[in-house]
Gaussian input, Z-matrix of N, CA and C with variables (Angstrom, degrees):
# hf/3-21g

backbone

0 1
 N
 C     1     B1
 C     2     B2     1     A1
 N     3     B3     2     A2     1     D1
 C     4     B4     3     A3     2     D2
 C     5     B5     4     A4     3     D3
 N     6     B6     5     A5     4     D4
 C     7     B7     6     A6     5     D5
 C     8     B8     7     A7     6     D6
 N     9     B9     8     A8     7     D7
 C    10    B10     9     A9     8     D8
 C    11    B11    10    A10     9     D9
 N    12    B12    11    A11    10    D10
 C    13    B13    12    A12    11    D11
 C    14    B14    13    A13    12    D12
 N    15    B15    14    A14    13    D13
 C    16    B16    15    A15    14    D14
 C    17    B17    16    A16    15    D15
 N    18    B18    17    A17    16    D16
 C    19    B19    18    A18    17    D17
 C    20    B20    19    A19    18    D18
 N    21    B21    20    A20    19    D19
 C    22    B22    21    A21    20    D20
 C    23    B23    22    A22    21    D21
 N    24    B24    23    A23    22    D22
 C    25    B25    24    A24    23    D23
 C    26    B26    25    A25    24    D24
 N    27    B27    26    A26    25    D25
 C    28    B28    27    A27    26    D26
 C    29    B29    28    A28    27    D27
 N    30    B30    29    A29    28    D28
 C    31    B31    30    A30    29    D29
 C    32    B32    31    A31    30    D30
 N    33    B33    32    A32    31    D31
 C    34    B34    33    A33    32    D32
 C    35    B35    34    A34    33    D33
 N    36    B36    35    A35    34    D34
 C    37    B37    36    A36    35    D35
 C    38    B38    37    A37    36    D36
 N    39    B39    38    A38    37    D37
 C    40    B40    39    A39    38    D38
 C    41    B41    40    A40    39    D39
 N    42    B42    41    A41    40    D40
 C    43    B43    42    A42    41    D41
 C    44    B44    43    A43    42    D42
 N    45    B45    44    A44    43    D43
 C    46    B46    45    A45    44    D44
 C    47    B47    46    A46    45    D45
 N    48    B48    47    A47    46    D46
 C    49    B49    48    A48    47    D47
 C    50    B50    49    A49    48    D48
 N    51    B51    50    A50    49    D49
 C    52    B52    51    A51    50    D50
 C    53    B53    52    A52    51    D51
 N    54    B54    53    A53    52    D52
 C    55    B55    54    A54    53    D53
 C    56    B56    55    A55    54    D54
 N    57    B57    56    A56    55    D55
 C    58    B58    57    A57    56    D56
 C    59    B59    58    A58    57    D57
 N    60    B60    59    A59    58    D58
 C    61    B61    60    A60    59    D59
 C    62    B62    61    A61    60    D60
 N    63    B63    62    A62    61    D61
 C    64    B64    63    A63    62    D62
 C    65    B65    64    A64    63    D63
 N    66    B66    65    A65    64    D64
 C    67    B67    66    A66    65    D65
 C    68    B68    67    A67    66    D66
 N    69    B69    68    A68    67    D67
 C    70    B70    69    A69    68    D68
 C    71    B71    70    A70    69    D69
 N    72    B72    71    A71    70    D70
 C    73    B73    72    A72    71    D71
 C    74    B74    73    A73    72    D72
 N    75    B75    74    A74    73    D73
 C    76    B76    75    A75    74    D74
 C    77    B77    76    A76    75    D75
 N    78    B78    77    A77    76    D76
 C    79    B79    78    A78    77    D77
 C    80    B80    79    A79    78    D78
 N    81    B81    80    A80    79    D79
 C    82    B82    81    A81    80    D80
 C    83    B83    82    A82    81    D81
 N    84    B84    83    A83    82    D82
 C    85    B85    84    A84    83    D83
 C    86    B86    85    A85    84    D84
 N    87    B87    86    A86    85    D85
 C    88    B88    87    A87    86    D86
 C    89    B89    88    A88    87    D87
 N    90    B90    89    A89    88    D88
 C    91    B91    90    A90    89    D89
 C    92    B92    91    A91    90    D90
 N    93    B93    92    A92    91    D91
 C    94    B94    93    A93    92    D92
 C    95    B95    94    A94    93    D93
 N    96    B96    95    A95    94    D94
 C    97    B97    96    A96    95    D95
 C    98    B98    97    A97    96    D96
 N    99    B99    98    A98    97    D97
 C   100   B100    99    A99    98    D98
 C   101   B101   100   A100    99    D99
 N   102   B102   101   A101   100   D100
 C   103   B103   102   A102   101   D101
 C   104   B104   103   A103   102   D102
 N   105   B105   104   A104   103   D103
 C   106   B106   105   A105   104   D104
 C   107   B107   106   A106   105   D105
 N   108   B108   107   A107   106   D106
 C   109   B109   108   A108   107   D107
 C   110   B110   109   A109   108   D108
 N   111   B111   110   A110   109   D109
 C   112   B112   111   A111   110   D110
 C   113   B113   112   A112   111   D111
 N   114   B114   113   A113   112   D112
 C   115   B115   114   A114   113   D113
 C   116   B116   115   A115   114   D114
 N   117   B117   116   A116   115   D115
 C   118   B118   117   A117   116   D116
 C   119   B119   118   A118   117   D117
 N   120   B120   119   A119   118   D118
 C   121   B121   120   A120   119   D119
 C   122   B122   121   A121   120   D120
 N   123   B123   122   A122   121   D121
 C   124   B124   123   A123   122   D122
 C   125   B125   124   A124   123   D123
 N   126   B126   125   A125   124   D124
 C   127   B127   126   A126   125   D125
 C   128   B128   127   A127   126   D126
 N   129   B129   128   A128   127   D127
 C   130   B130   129   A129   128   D128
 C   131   B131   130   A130   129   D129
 N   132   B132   131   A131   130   D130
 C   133   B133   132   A132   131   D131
 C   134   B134   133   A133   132   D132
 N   135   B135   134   A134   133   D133
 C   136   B136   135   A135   134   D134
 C   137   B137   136   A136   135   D135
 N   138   B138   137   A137   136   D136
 C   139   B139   138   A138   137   D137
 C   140   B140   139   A139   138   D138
 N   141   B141   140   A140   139   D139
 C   142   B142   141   A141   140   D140
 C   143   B143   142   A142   141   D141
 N   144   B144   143   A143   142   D142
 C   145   B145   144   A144   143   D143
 C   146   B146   145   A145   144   D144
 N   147   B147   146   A146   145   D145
 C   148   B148   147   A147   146   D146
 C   149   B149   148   A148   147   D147
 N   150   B150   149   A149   148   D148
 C   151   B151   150   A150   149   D149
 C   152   B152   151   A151   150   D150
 N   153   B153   152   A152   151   D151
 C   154   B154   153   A153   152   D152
 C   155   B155   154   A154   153   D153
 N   156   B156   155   A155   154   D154
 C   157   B157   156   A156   155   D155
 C   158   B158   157   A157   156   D156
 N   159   B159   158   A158   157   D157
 C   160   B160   159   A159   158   D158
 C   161   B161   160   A160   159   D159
 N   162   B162   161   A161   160   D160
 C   163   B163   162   A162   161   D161
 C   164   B164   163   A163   162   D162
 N   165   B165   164   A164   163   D163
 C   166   B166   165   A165   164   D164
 C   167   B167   166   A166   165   D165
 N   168   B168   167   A167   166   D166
 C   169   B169   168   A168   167   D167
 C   170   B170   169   A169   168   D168
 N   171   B171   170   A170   169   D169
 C   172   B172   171   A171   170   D170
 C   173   B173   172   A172   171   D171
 N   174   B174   173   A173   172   D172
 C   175   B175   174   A174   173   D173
 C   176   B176   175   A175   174   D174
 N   177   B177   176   A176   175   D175
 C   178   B178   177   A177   176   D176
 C   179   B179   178   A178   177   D177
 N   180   B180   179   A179   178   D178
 C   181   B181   180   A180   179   D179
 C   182   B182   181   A181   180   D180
 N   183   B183   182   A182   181   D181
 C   184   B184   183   A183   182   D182
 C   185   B185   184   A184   183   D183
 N   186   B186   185   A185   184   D184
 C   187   B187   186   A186   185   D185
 C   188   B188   187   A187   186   D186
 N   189   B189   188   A188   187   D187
 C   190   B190   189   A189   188   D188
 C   191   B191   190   A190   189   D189
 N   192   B192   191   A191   190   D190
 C   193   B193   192   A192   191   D191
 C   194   B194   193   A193   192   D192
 N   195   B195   194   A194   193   D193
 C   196   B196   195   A195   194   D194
 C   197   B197   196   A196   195   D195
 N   198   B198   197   A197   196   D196
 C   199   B199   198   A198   197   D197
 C   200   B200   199   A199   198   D198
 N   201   B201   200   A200   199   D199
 C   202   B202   201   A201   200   D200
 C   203   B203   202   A202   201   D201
 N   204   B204   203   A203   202   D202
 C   205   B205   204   A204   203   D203
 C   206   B206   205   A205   204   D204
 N   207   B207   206   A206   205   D205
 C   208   B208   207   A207   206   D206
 C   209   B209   208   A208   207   D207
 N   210   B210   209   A209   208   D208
 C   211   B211   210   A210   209   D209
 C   212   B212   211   A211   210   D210
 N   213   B213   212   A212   211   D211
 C   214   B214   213   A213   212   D212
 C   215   B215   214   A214   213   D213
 N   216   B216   215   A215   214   D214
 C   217   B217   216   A216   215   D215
 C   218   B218   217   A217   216   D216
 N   219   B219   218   A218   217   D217
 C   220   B220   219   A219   218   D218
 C   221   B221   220   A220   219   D219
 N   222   B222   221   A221   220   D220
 C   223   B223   222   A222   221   D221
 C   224   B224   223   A223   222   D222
 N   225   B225   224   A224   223   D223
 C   226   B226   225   A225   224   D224
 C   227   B227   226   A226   225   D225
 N   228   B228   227   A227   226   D226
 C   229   B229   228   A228   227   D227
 C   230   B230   229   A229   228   D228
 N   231   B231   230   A230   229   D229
 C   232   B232   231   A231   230   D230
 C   233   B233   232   A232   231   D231
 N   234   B234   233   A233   232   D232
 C   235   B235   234   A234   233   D233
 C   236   B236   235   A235   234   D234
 N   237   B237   236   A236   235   D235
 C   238   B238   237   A237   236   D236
 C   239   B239   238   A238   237   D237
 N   240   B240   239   A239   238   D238
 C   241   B241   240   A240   239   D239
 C   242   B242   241   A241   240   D240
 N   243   B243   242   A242   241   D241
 C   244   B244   243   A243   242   D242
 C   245   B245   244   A244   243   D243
 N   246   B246   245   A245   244   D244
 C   247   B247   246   A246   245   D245
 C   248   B248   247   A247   246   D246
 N   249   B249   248   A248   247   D247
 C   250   B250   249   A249   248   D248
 C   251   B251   250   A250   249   D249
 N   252   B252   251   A251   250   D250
 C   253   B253   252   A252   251   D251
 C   254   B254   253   A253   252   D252
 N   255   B255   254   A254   253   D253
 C   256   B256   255   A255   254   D254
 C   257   B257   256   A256   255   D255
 N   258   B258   257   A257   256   D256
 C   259   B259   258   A258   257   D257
 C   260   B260   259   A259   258   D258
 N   261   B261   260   A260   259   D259
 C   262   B262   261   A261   260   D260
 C   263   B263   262   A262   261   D261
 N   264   B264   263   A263   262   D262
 C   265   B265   264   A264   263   D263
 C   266   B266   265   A265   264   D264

   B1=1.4501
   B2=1.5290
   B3=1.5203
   B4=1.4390
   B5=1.7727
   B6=1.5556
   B7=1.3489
   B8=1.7706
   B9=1.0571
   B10=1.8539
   B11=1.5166
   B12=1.9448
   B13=0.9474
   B14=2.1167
   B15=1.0496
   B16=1.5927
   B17=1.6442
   B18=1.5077
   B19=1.3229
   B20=1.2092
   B21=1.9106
   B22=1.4293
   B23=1.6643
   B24=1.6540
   B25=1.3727
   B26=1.3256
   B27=1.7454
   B28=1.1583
   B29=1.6409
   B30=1.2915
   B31=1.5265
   B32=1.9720
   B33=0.8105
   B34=1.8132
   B35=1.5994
   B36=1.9733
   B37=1.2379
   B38=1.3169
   B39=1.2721
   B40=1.3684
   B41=1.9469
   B42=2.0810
   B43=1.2521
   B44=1.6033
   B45=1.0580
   B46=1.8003
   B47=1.6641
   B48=1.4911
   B49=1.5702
   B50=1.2428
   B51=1.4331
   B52=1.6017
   B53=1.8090
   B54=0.9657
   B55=1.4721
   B56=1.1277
   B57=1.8488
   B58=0.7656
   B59=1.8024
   B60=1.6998
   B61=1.6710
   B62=1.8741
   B63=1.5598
   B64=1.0526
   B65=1.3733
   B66=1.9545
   B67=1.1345
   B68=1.4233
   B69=1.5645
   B70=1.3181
   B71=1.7454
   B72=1.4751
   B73=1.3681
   B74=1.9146
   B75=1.6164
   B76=1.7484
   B77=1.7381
   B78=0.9035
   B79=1.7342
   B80=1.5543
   B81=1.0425
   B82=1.7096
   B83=2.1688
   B84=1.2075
   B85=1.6159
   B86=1.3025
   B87=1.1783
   B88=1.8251
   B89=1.7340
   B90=1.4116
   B91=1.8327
   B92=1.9542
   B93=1.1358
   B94=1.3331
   B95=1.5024
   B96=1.5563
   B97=1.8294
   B98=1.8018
   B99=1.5460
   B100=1.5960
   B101=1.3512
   B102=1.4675
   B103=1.7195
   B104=1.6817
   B105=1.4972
   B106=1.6922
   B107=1.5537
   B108=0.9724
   B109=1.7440
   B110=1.5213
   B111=1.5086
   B112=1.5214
   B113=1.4241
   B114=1.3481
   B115=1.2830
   B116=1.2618
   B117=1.6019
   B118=1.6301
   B119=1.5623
   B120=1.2608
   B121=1.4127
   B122=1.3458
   B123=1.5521
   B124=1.0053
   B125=1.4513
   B126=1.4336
   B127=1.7327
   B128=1.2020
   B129=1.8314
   B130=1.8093
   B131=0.9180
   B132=1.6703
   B133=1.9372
   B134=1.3140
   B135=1.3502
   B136=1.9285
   B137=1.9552
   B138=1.0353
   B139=1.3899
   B140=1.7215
   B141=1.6088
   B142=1.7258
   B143=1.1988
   B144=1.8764
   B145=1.2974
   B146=1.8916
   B147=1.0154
   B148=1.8858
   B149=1.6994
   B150=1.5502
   B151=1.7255
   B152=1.2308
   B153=1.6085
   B154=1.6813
   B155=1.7722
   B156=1.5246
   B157=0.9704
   B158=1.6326
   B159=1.3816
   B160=1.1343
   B161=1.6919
   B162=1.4184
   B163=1.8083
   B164=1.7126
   B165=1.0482
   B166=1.5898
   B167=1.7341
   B168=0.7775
   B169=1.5705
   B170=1.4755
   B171=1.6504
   B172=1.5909
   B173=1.4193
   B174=1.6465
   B175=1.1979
   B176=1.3308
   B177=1.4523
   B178=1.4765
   B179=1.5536
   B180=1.5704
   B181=1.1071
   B182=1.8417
   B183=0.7704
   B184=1.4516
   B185=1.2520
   B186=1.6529
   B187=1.5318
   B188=1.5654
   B189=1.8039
   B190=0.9594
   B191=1.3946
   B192=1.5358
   B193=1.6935
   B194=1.3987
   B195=1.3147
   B196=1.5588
   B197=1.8615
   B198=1.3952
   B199=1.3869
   B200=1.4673
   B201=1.3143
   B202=2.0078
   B203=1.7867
   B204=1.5808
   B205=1.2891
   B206=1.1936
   B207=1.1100
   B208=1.6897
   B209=1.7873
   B210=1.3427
   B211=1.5492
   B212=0.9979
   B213=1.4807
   B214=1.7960
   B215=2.1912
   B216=1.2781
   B217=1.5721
   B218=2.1868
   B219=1.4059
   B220=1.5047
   B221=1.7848
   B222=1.4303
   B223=1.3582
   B224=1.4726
   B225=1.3883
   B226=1.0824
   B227=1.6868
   B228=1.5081
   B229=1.6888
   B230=1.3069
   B231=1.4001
   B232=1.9428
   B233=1.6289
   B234=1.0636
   B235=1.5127
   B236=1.3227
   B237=1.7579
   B238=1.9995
   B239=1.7869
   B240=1.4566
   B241=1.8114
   B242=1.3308
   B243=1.0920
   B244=1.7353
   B245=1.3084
   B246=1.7777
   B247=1.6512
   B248=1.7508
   B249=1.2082
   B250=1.5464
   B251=1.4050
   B252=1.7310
   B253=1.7154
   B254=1.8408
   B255=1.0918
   B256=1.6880
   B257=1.5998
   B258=1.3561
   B259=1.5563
   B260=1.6702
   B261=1.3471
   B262=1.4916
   B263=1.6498
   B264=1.0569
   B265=1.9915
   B266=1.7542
   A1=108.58
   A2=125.70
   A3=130.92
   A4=88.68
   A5=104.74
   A6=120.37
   A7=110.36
   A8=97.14
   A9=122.94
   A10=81.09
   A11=129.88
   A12=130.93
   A13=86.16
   A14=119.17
   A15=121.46
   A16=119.35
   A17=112.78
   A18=103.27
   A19=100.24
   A20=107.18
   A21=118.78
   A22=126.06
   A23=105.16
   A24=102.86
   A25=130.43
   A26=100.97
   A27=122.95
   A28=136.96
   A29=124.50
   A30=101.44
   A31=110.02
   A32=120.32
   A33=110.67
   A34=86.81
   A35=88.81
   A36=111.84
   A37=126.18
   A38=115.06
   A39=126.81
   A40=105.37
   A41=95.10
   A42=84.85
   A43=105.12
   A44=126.00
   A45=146.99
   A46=104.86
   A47=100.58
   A48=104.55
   A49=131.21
   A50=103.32
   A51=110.61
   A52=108.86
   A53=110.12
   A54=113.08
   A55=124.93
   A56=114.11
   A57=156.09
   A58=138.76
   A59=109.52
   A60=118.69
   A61=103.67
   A62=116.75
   A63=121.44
   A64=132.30
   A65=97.16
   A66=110.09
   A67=126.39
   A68=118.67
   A69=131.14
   A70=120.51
   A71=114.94
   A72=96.02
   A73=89.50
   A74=85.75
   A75=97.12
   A76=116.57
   A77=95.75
   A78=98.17
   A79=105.30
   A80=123.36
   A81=129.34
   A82=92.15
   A83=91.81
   A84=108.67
   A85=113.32
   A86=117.87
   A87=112.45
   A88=94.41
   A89=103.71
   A90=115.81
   A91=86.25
   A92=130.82
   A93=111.84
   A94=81.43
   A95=114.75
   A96=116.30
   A97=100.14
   A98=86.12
   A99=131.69
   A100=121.49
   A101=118.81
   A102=104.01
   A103=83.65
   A104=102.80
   A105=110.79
   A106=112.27
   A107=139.99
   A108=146.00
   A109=105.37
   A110=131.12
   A111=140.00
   A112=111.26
   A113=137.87
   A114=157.70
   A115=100.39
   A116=114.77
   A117=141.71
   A118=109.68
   A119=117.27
   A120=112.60
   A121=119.62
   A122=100.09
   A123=107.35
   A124=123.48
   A125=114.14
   A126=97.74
   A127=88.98
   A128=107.98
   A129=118.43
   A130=93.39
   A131=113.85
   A132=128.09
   A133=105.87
   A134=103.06
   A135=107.28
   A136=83.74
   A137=117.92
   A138=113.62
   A139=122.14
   A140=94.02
   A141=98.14
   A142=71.48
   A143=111.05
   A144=105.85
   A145=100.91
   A146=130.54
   A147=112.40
   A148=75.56
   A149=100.47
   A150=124.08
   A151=102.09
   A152=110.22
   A153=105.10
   A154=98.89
   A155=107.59
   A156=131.34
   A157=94.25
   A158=143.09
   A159=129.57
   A160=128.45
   A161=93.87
   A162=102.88
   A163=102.73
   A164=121.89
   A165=127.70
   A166=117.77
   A167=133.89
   A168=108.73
   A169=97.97
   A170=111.26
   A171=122.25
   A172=93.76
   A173=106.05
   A174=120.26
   A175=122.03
   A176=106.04
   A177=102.86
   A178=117.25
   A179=104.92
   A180=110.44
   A181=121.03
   A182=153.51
   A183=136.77
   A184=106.78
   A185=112.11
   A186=116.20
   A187=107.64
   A188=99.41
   A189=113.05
   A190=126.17
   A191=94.14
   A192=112.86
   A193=108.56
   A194=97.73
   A195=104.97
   A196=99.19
   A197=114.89
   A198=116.37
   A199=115.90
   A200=107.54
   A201=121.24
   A202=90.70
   A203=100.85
   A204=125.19
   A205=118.35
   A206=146.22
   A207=145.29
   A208=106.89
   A209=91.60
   A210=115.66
   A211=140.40
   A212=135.72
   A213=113.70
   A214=75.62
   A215=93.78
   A216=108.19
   A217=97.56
   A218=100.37
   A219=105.28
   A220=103.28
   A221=109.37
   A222=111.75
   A223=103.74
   A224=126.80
   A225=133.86
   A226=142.34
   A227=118.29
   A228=114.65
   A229=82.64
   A230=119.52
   A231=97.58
   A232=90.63
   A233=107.00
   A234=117.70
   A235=101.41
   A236=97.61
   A237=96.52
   A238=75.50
   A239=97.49
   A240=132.53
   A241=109.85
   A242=121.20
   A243=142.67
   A244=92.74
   A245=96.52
   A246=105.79
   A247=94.08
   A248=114.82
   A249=116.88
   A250=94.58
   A251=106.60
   A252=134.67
   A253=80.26
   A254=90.86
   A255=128.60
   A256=102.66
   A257=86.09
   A258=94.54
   A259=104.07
   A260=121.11
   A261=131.06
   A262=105.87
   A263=94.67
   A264=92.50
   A265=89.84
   D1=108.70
   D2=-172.46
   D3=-64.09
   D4=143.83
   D5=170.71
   D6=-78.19
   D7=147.46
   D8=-155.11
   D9=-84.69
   D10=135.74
   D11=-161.02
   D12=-108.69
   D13=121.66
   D14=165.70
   D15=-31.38
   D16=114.87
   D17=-175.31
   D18=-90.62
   D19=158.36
   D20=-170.48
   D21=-37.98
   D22=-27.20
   D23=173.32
   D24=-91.80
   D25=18.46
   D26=174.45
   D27=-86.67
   D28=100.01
   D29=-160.72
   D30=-102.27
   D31=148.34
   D32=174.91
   D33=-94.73
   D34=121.96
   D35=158.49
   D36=-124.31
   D37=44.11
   D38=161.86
   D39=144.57
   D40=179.17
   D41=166.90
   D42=-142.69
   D43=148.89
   D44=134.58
   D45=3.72
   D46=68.89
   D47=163.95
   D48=-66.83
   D49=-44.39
   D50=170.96
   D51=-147.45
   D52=154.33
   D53=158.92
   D54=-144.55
   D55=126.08
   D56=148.84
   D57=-23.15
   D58=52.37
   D59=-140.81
   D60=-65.46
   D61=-23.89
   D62=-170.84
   D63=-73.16
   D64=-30.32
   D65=163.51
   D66=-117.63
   D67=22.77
   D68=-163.60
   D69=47.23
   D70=44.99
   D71=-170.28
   D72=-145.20
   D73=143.17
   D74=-176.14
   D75=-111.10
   D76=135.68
   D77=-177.05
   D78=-88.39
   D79=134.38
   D80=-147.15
   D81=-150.35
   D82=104.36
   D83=160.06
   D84=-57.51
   D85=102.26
   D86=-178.05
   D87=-76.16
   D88=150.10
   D89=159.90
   D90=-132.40
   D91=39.65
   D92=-179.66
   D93=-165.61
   D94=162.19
   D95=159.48
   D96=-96.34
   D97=139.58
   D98=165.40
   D99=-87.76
   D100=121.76
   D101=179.47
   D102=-120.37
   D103=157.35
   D104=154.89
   D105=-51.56
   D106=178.90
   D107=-163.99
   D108=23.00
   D109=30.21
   D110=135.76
   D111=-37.02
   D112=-172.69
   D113=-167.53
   D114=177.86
   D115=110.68
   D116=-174.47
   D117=-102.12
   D118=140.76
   D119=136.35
   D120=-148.80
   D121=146.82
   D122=-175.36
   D123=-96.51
   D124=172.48
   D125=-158.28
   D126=-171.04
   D127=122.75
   D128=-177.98
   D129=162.91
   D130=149.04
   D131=177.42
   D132=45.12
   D133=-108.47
   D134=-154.86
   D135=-111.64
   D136=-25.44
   D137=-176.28
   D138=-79.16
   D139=151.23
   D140=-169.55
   D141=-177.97
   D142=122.25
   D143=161.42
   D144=-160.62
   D145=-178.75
   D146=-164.38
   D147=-153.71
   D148=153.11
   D149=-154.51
   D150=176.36
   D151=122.45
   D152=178.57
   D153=-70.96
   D154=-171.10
   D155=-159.87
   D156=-107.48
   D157=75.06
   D158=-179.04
   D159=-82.25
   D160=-16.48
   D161=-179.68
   D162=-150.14
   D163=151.09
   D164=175.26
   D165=-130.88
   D166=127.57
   D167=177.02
   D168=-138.16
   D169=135.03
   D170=177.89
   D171=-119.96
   D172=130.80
   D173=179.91
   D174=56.68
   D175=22.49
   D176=176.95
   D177=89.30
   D178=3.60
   D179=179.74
   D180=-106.55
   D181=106.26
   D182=-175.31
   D183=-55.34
   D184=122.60
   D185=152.14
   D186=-131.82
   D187=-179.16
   D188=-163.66
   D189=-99.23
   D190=7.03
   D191=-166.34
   D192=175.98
   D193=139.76
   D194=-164.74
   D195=-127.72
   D196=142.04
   D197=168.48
   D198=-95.06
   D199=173.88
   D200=168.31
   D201=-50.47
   D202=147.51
   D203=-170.69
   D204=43.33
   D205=9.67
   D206=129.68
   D207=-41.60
   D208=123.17
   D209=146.32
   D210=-79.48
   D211=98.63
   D212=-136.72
   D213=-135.98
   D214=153.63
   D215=177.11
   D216=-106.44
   D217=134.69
   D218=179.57
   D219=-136.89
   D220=137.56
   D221=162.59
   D222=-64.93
   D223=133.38
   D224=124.77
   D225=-86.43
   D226=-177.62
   D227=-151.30
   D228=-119.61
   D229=-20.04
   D230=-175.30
   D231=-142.55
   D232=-168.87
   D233=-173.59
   D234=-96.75
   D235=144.05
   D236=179.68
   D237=-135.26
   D238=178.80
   D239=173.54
   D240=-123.59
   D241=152.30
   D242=163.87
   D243=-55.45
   D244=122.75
   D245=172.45
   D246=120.51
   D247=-54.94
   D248=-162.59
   D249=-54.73
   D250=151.27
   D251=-159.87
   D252=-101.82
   D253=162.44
   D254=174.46
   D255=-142.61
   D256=119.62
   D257=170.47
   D258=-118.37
   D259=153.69
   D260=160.12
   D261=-85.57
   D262=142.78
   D263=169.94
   D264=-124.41

């Protein structure tokens, strides 16, 4: 499956540090700010899939917005790997 090239209104705001299989949730290195009601996709291997941003939590804390170099933990809807891109649309 050729990888889906980011359209212009697409920005990479981070990537898939770790994931989390037990509780469906991936820890994602921001280089861009994240708000809750965002629209993600993710993009790596066989996966490519887009999911708003409904909850965020840094440090275990829930917030509502995350900046560049924040480590923020997110439920995801399908399974991702360390390495996979996050884009904002």
């Amino acid at each position: 499956m050729p990888t889906k090239k980011p359209t212009t209104k697409e920005k990479l705001v981070g990537k898939v540090s770790h994931y989390f299989s037990q509780i469906d949730v991936a820890a994602i290195n921001l280089t861009a700010p994240l708000a809750k009601g965002d629209t993600v996709r993710f993009e790596g291997g066989e996966t490519d899939f887009t999911q708003e941003v409904s909850s965020m939590q840094k440090e275990h804390e829930e917030v509502e917005k995350a900046k560049k170099g924040d480590e923020i933990g997110m439920k995801v809807e399908e399974k991702v790997r360390e390495g996979y891109r996050v884009y904002k649309q």
